[in-house]
C-alpha positions in Angstrom: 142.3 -83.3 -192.1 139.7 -83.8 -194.3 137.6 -85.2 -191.5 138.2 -81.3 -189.7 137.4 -79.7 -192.5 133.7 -81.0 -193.1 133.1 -80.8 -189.2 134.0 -76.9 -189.6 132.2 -76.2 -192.8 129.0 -78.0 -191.6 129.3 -75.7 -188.3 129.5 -72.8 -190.4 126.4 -74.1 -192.2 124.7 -74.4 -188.7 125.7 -71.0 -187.4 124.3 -69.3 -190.8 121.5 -71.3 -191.2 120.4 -70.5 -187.5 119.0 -66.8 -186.8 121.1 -64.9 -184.4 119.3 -62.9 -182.0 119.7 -59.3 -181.0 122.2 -58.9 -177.9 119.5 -57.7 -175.2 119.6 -54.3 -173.7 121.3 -53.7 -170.5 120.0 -50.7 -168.1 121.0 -48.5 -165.9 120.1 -48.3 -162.5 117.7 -45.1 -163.3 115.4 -44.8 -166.5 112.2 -43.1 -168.1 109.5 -45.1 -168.7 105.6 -43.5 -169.7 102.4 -44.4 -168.8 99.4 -44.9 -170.5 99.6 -41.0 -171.3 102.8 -40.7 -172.3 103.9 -38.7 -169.4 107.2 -39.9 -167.8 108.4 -41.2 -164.6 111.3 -42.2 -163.1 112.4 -45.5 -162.1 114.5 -47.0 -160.1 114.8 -50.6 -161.1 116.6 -51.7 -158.1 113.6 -50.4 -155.4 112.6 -52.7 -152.9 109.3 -54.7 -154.7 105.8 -54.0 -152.5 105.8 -57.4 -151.3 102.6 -56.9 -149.2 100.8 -56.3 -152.6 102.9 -59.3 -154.5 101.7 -61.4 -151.6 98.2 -60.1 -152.0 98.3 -60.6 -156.2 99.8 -64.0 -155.5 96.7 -64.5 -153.1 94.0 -63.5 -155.4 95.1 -63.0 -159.2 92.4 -62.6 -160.2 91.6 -59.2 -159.2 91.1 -58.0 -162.7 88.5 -56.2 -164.7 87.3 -58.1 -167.8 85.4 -55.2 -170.1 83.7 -57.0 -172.8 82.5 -55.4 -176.4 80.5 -56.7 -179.3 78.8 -55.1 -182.3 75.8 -55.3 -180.0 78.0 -52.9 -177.6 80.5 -51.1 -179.6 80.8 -48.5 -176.6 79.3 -49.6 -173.3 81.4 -52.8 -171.6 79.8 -55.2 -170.3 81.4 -56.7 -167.1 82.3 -60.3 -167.1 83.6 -61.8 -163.4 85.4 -64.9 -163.2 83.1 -67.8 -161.6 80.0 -65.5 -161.9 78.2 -67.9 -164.7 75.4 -65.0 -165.2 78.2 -62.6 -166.1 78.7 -63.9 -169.3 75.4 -66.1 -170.0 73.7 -62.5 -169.7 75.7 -60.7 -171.7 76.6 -60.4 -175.0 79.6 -63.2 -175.3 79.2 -65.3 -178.3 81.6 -68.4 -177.8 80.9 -69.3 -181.4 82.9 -66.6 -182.5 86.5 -65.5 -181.8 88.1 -63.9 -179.0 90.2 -61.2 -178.4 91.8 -59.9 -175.4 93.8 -56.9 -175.5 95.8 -56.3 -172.6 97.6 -52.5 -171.0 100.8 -51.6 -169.9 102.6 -49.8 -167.2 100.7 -47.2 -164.8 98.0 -47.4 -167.7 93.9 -48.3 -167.3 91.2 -49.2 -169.2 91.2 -45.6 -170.9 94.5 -46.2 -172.9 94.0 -45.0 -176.3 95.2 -48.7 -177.5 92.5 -50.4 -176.0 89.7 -47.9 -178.1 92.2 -48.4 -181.0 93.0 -52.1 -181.3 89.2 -52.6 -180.4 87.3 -50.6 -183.2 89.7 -52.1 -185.8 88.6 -55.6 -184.5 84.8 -54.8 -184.3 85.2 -52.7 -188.0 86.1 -55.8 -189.3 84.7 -59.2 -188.2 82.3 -60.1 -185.3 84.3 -60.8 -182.1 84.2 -60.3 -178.7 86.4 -58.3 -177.4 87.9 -58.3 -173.8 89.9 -55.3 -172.6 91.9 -56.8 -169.1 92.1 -53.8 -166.9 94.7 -54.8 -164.2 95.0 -51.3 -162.5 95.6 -52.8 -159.3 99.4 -54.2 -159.6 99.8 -51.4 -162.9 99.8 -48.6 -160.6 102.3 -49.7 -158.1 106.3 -49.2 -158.7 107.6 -50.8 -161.8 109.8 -52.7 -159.8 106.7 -54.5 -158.3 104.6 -54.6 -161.4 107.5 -56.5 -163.1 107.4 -59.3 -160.4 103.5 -59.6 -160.4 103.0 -60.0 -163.8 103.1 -64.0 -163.6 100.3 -64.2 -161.0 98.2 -61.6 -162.6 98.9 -63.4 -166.3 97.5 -66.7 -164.5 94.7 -64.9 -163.2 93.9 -64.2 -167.0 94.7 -67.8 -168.2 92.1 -69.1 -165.4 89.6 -66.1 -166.4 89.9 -67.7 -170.6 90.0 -71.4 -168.8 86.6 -70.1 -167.2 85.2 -68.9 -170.6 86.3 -71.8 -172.0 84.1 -73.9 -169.5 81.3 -71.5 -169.3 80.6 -70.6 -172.8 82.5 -73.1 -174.7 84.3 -70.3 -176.2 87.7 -72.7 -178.2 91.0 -71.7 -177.0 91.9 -72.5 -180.8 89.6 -69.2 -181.4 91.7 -67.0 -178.7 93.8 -64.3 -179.8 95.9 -63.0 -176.5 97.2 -59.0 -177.3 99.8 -57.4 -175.0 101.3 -54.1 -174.9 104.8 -53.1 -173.2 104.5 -55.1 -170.0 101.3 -56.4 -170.6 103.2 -58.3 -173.2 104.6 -60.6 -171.1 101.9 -60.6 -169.2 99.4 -62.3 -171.7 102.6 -64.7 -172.7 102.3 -65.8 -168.5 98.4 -66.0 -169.4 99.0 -68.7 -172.4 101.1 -70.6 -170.2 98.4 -71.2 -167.7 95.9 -72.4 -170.2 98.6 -74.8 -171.9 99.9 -73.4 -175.4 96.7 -73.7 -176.8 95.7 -69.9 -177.6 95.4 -69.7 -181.2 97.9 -66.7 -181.0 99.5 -64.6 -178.8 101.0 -61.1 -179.9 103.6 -59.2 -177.5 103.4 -55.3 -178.7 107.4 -53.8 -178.5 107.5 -56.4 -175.1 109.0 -54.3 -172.1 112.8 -54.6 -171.9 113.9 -53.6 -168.3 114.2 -56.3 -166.1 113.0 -58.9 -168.6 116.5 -59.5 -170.4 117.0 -62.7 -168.4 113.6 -63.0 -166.7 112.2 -66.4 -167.0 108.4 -65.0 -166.7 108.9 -63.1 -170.0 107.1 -63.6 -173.1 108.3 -66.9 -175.1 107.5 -69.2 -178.1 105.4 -71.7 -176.4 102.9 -69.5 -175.0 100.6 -70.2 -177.3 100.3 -71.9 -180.7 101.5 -68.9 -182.8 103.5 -66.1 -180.8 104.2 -63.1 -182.5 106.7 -60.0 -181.6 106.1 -56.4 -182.3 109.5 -54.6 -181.9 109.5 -51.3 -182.1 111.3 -49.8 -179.7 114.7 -51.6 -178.8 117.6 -49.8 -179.4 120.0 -48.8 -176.6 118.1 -48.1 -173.2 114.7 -48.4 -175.3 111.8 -49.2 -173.4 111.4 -52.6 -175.7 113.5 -55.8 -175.2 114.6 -55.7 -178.7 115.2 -59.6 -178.9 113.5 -62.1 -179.9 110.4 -63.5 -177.9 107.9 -65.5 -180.5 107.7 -68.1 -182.9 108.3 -64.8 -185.4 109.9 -61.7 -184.8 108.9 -58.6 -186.5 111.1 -55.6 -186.4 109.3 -52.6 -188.0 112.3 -50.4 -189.7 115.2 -52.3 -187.8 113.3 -52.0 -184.7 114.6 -49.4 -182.8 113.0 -45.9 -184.0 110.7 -45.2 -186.4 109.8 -43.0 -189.0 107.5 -39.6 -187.7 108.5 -40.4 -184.1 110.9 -38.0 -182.4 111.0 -39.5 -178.9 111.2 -43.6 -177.5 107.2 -43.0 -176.6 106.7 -42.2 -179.7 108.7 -45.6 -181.1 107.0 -47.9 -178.4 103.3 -46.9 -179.4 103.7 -47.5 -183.1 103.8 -51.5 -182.0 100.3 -51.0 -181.2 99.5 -48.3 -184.0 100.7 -50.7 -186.4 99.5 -53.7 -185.2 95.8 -52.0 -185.4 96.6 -50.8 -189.3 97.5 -54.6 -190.1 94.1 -56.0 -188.4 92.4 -53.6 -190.8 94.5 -53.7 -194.0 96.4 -56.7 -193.3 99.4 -54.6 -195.7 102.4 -54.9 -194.1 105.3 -57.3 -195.1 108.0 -58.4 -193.1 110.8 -60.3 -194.8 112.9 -63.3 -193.3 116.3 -62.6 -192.4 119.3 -64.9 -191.3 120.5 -62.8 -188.6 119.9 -59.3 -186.7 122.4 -58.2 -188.6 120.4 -58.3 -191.9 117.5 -56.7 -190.0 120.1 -53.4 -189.0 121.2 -53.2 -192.4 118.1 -54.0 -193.8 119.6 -56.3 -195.8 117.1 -59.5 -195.6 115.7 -61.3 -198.7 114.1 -64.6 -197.2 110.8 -65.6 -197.5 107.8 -63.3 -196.8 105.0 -63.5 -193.9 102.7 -60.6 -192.9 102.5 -58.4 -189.7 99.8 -58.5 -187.4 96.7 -59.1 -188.6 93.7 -61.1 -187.3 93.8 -64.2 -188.7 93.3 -66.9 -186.1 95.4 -69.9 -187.9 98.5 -67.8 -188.7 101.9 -69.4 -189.0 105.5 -68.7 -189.2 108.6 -68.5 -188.0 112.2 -66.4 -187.8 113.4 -62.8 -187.6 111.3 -60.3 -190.2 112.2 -57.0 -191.2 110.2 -54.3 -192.5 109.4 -50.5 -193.6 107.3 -48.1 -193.0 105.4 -45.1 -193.8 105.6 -42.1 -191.1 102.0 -41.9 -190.4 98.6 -44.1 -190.5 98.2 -46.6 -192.2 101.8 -46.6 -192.2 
């Protein structure tokens, strides 16, 4: 009996000592999801995929734009093309300093306001190059086919930083991998082709529908520190809501914020808030047990900051924190 009765209470140690994660979202057939404008569409996450263009992305991944800025070219991109050497020896690409990639979402282009937004903060701050990914060609087509050829466009990014890496000697330990919404996962599928070794790899509010049990979705080892902006993840959000990273941070409880009305409005603010913290580096999240501490915003663990740019950044578990209704937030 007493044998029993340590087994139990060491199992209920386990359980409480383990973070639980959020039960993930399940859809309906039909749902609203925005574009890089915020204006929404309809889909039908059952459609019959494109394969003719999932056969063609498989072919050729790399069909992407690479749009690089400096402080030598705060406004005018410079084109870099994978296994075009004189792309990047004749720009302005400094391997000797960090890199940053910030990747788009859905039915969105290099003209989404979080590219401008995520880049000035980086540029305002430290010298870096940074590397907007336009990949308008599988972005524009159906959801349902986007979804499914985000690994082969994610690898055509992890051989485009595996070419950098060659070219310019530019360190994977100096890589910083952004991804908003879909392009969350799709910068996780990018890590995963160079081995883990991106210093870090941030998934902005990752998309939730059709990634609950997706294998391709964003994860822990896709890169040396992978970090989770939630935002947006409450009942039919347009987040997955559950954990993805080495740390989780779920910006008041995770699901709607503070000065948004509408689920556009809640997905953004990853991205919004994500830009604040590279510039003021201010926001706290604090470790909780369980997502039910970060509901009831009832966590008092240990402390480890949002965002930010810092390249050797650690940490691990759920986080909870609040926030102000408008910028900096």
């Amino acid at each position: 009996m007493r044998l029993i009765f340590l087994v139990a209470l060491s199992f209920t140690a386990y359980v409480t000592a383990v973070p639980m994660l959020q039960e993930e979202t399940t859809y309906p057939r039909f749902i609203e999801f925005p574009d890089g404008d915020g204006v929404m569409h309809t889909v039908d996450l059952e459609a019959e995929p494109d394969m003719k263009l999932l056969e063609e992305i498989n072919r050729n991944p790399a069909n992407n734009r690479y749009l690089l800025y400096t402080r030598r070219n705060r406004r005018n991109a410079q084109t870099l093309v994978i296994n075009n050497a004189n792309s990047v020896t004749s720009s302005h690409f400094n391997g000797r300093v960090p890199t940053v990639v910030v990747v788009h979402g859905w039915l969105s282009n290099q003209k989404s306001s979080l590219n401008d937004v995520i880049r000035d903060a980086y540029l305002a701050k430290s010298d870096v190059n940074v590397i907007i990914m336009e990949w308008r060609r599988l972005a524009t087509s159906d959801y349902a086919t986007a979804v499914r050829g985000v690994p082969a466009v994610g690898r055509g990014l992890g051989q485009f930083l595996a070419f950098l890496n060659r070219v310019a000697g530019a360190p994977y330990n100096t890589m910083h991998l952004i991804g908003f919404s879909l392009g969350a996962h799709l910068v996780g599928n990018a890590g995963r082709e160079i081995g883990g070794r991106a210093a870090r790899v941030t998934g902005l509010d990752p998309a939730g529908p059709l990634w609950s049990n997706n294998s391709n979705r964003l994860r822990a080892s896709d890169g040396v520190y992978v970090e989770g902006i939630h935002t947006d993840g409450g009942t039919a959000g347009l987040g997955i809501g559950a954990a993805c990273g080495n740390a989780d941070f779920f910006p008041n409880g995770g699901k709607s914020q503070p000065g948004c009305g509408t689920g556009i409005c809640d997905h953004n603010r990853s991205w919004e808030l994500f830009a604040a913290t590279v510039t003021y580096n201010h926001l706290v999240g604090v470790r909780c047990n369980n997502m039910n501490q970060v509901n009831s915003n009832s966590c008092s663990g240990s402390r480890l900051n949002m965002g930010n740019d810092i390249l050797n950044k650690s940490g691990s578990g759920l986080y909870r924190l609040n926030t102000g209704r408008r910028h900096p937030f």
